[in-house]
C-alpha positions as CSV (number, residue, x, y, z in Angstrom):
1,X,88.4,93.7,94.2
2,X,87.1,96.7,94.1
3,X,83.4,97.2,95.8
4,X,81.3,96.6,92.9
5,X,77.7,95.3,92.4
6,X,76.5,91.8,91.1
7,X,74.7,93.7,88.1
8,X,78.3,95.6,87.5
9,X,80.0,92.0,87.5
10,X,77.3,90.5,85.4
11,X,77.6,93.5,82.6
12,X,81.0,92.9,81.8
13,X,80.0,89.4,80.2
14,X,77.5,91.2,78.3
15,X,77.3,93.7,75.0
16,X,77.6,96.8,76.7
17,X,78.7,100.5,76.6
18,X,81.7,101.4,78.4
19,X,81.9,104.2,80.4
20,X,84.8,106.5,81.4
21,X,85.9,109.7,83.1
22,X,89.2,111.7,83.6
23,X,89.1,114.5,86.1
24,X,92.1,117.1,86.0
25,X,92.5,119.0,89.2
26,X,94.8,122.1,88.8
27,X,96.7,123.6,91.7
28,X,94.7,126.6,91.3
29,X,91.3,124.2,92.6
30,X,89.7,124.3,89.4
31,X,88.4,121.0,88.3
32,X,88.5,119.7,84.4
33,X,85.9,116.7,83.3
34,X,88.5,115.8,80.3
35,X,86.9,115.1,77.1
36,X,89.3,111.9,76.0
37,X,89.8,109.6,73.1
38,X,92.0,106.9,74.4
39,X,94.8,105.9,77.4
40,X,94.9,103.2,80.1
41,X,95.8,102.5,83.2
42,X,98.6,100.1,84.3
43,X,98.8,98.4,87.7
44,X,101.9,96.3,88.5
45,X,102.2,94.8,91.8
46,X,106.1,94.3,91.7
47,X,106.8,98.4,91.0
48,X,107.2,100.9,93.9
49,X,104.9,103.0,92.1
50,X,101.6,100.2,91.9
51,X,100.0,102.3,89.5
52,X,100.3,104.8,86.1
53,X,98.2,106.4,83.6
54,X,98.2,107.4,80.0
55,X,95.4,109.4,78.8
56,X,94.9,111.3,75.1
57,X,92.8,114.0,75.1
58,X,92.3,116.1,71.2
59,X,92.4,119.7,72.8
60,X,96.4,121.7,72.4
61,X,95.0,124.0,74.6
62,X,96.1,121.9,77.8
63,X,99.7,121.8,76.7
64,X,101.0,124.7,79.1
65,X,102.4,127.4,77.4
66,X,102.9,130.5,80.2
67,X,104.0,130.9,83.3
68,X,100.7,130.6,84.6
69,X,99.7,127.4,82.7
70,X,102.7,126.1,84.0
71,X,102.2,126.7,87.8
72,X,98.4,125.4,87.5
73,X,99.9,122.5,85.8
74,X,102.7,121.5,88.1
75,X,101.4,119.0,90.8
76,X,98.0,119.1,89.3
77,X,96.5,115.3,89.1
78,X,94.7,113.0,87.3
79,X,91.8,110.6,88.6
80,X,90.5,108.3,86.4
81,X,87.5,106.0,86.2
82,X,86.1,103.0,84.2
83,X,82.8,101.2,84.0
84,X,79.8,100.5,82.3
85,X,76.8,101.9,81.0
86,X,73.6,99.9,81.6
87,X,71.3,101.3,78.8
88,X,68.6,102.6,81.1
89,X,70.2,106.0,81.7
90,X,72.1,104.5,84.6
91,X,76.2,103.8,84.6
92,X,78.3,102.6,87.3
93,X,82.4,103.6,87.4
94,X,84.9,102.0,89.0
95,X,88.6,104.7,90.3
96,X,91.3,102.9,88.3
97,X,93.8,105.6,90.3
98,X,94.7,109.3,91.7
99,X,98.0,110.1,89.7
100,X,100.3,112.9,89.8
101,X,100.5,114.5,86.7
102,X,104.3,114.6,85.3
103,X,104.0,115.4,81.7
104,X,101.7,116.9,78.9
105,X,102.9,116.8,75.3
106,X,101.5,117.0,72.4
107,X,101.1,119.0,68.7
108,X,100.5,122.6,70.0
109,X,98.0,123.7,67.0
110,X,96.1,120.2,66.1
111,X,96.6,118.0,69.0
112,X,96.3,115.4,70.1
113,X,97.7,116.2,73.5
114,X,98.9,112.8,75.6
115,X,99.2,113.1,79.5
116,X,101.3,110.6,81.7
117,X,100.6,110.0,85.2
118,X,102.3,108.6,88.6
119,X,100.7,107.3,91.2
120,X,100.6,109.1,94.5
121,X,103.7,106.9,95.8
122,X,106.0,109.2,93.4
123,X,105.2,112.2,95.5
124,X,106.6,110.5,98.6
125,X,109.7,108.6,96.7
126,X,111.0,112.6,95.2
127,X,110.8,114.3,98.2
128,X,114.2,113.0,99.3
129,X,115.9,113.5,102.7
130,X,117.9,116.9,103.0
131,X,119.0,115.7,106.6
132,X,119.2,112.3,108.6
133,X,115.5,111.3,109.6
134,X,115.0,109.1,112.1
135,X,111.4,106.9,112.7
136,X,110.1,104.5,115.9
137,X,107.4,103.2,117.8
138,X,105.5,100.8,115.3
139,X,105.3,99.6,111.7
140,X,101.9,101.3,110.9
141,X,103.3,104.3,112.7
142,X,106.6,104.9,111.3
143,X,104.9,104.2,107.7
144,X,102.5,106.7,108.1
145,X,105.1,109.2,109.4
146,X,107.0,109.1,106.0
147,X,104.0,109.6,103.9
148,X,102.3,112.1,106.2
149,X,105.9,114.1,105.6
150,X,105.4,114.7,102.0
151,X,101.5,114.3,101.7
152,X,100.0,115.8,105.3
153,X,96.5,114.7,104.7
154,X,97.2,111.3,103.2
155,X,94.5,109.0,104.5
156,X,96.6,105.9,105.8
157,X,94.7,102.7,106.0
158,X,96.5,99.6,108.4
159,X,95.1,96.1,107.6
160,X,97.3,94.2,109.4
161,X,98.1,93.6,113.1
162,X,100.2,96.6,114.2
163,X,103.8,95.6,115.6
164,X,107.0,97.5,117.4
165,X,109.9,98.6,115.7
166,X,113.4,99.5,116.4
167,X,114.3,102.6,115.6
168,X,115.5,103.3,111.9
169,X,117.7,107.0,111.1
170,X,117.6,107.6,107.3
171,X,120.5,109.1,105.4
172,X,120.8,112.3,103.6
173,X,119.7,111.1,99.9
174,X,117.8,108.5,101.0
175,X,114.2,107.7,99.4
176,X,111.3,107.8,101.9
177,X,109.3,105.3,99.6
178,X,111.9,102.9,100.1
179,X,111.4,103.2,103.6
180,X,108.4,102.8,103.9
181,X,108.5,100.0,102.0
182,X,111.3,98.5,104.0
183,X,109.5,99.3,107.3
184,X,106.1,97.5,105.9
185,X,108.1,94.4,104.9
186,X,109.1,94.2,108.8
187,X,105.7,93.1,109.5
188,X,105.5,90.7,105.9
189,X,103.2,93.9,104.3
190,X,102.7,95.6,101.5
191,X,102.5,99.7,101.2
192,X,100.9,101.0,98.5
193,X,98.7,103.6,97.1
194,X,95.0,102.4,96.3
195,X,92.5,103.4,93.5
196,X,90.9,105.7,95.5
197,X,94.6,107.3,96.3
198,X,94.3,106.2,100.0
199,X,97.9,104.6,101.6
200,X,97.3,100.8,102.2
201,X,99.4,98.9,104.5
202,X,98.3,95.2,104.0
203,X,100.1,91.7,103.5
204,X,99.6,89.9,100.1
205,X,96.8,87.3,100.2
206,X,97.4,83.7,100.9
207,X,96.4,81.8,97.4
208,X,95.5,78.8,99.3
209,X,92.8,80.3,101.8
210,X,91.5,83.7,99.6
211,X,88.2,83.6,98.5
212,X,88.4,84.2,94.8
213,X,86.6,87.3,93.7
214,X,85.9,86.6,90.3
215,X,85.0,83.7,87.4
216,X,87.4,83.9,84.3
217,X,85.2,81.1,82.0
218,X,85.9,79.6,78.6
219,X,81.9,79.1,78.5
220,X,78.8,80.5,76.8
221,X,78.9,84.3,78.5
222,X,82.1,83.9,80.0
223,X,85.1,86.7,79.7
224,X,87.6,84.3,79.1
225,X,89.3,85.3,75.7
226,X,93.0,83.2,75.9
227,X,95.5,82.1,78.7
228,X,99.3,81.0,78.8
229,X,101.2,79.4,81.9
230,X,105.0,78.5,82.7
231,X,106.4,77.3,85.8
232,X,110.3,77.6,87.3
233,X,112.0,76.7,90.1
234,X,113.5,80.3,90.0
235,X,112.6,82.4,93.1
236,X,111.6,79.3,95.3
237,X,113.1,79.7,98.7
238,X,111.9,76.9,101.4
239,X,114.1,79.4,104.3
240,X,114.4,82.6,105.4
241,X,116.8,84.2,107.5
242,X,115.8,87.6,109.4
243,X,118.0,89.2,110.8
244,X,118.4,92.4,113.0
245,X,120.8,95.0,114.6
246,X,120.5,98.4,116.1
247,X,123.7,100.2,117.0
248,X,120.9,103.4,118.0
249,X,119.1,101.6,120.3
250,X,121.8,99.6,121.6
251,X,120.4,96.3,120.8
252,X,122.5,93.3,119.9
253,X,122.3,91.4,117.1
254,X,119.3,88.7,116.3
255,X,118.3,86.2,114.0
256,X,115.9,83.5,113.2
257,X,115.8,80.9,110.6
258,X,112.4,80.3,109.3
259,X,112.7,76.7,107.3
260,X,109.5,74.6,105.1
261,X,109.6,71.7,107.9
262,X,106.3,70.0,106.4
263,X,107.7,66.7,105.4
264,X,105.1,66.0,102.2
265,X,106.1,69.8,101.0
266,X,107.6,69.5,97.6
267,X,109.7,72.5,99.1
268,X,110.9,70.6,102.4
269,X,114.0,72.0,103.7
270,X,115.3,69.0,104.6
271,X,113.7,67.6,100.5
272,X,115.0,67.0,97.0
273,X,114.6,70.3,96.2
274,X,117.6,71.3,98.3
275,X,118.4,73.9,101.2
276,X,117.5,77.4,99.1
277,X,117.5,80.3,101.8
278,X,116.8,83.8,101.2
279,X,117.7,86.6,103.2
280,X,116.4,89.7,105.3
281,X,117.6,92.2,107.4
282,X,116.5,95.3,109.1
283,X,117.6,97.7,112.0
284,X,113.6,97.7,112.9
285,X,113.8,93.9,113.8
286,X,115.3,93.8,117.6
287,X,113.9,91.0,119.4
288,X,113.9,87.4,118.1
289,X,110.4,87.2,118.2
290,X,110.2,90.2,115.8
291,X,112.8,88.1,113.5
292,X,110.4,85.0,113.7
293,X,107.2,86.6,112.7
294,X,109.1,88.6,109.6
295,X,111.0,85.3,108.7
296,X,108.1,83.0,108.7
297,X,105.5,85.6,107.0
298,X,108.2,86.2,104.1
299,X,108.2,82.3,103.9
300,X,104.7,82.3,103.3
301,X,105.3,83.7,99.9
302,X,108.9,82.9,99.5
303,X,108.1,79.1,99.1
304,X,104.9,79.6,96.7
305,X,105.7,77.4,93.2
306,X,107.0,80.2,91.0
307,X,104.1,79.5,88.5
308,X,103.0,82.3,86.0
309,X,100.0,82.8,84.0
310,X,98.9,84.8,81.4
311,X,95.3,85.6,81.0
312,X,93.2,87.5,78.4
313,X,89.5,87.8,79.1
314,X,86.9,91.0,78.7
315,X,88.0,94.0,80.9
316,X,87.3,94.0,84.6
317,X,88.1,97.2,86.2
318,X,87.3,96.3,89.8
319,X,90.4,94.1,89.9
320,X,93.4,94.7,91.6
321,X,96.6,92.9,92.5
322,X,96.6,90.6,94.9
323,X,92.9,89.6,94.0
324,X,92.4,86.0,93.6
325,X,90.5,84.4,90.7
326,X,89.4,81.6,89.1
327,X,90.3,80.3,85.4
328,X,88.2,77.8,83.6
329,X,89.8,76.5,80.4
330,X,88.3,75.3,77.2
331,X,88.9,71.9,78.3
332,X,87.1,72.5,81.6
333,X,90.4,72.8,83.6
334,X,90.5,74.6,86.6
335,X,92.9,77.0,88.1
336,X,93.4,79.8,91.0
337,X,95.1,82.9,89.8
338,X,96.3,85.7,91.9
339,X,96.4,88.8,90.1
340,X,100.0,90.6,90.0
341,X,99.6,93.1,87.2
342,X,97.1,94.4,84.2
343,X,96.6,97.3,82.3
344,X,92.8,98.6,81.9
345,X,92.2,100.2,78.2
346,X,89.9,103.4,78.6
347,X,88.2,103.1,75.3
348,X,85.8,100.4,73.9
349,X,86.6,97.1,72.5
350,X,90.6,97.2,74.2
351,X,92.6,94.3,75.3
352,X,92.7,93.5,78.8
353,X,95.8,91.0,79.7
354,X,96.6,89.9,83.3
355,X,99.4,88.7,84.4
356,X,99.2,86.2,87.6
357,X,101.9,84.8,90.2
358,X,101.3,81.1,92.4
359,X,98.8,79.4,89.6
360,X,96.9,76.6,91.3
361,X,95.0,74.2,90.2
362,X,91.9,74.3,91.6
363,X,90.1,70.9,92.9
């Protein structure tokens, strides 16, 4: 979650004004505090772009309609906020996201005028290799060397224990997002851009251990509004197999099978539910070790119960994917959530749904 007082956390259960702001930075360095009627801000853990913005603004005049408007428009961005007004003069905002901006549109004489935005990750997945680019040395390293190619004074941010990589040459054509992606999954990571528009580099959560970060209740000043769940089988795997080759480097091919061996599992490889291996392979894995540590963090989240819930509750925008929270029902039930995806409304009184991944019922 986002870093956000107890009195911030607290106002959200309450009857409160919400506050936003939208700040357009043109090319040129000038800086617009957009006056705005509606918009939101989606966040979806399972897209290469985490994060994308729709705001509506009444004024035409933004629509660019010279030259000029159109070179102070072109990779000018968006960052919006959300929070909450405390009624003594005071507010507190919360970034939901830097964005690129990638189109204006709108009725040129009345308005109103909607933008669209992209998170920062967009700027690194266009600028496509024009020749065969080749990274080493570390995961953290080679990650940042692909970002740092398209966005020199991204700020990169490593929360996970750094590890060696073989070498990886990139085709002509080839996305750099894509790589970096690739190279992050190496060492069982995520890469993503944050809502401050910092790079993180940072593994998913464990359900089981996470400390959850917020209280979705079905009680007298609670936020909880409604909640679905469903559970499949689907996209359980109690194995994976890593696996490695570099013809660059000159290193032979390796392997490791990571397997669920705890007997009482429900997942147990050796179980009722079956042998159900998934697969991974990458030129930066050379060493067996470097297969086993990939294989069994993948496994971590491979073998979680494919459970899905749907939540509706008063809008948080401090939450972010990969947050862990927990759901008390009407009936008193308990469950632990972890946050995939939402989208934050940036006017009063909007719907906030949140979809969650590995449901757990919480003893």
């Amino acid at each position: 979650m986002y870093p956000v007082t107890s009195r911030f956390l607290a106002r959200l259960a309450e009857s409160h004004r919400v506050a936003t702001s939208v700040q357009l930075f043109l090319v040129d360095g000038r800086v617009i505090d957009l006056e705005h009627t509606g918009g939101s801000v989606t966040v979806d853990r399972s897209q290469a772009i985490r994060r994308t913005c729709t705001v509506t603004v009444a004024d035409p005049s933004l629509i660019p309609r010279t030259p000029a408007d159109q070179l102070a428009t072109y990779g000018a961005r968006l960052r919006v906020s959300r929070g909450v007004e405390y009624g003594d003069g005071s507010s507190e905002l919360v970034p939901l996201g830097l964005f690129r901006l990638d189109s204006v549109d709108g009725n040129v004489n009345e308005g109103p005028v909607t933008l669209n935005g992209k998170g920062l990750e967009a700027i690194v997945a266009d600028d496509k290799f024009t020749s065969p680019f080749k990274v080493t040395g570390t995961v953290v390293g080679a990650v940042t060397t692909l970002i740092q190619r398209s966005i020199v004074d991204a700020d990169v941010i490593s929360l996970i224990t750094d590890t060696p990589i073989g070498s990886r040459t990139f085709d002509v054509e080839a996305d750099p997002w894509a790589g970096a992606q690739e190279i992050a999954a190496a060492a069982g990571a995520d890469v993503f851009a944050n809502a401050d528009g910092s790079f993180v580099i940072a593994a998913l959560p464990d359900l089981l251990s996470a400390t959850p970060v917020w209280a979705i209740e079905a009680t007298e000043g609670g936020v909880y509004i409604s909640a679905s769940r469903a559970m499949a089988s689907d996209s359980v795997y109690n194995g994976v197999l890593a696996r490695g080759e570099n013809t660059a480097d000159n290193v032979p091919p390796v392997s490791f099978l990571a397997t669920d061996s705890d007997a009482t599992s429900p997942t147990y490889w050796g179980g009722p539910f079956g042998r159900r291996p998934m697969f991974y392979s990458s030129s930066t894995l050379t060493t067996v070790n470097a297969c086993a540590a990939a294989a069994n963090l993948k496994l971590a989240a491979a073998r979680a119960p494919n459970a899905t819930g749907d939540i509706s509750s008063l809008p948080n925008p401090a939450i972010e994917p990969g947050d862990v929270v927990r759901v008390t029902h009407p009936d008193g039930t308990r469950e632990l959530h972890q946050v995939a995806s939402f989208s934050i409304p940036l006017e009063e009184g909007g719907d906030f749904p949140i979809s969650t991944i590995s449901a757990k019922e919480d003893g």
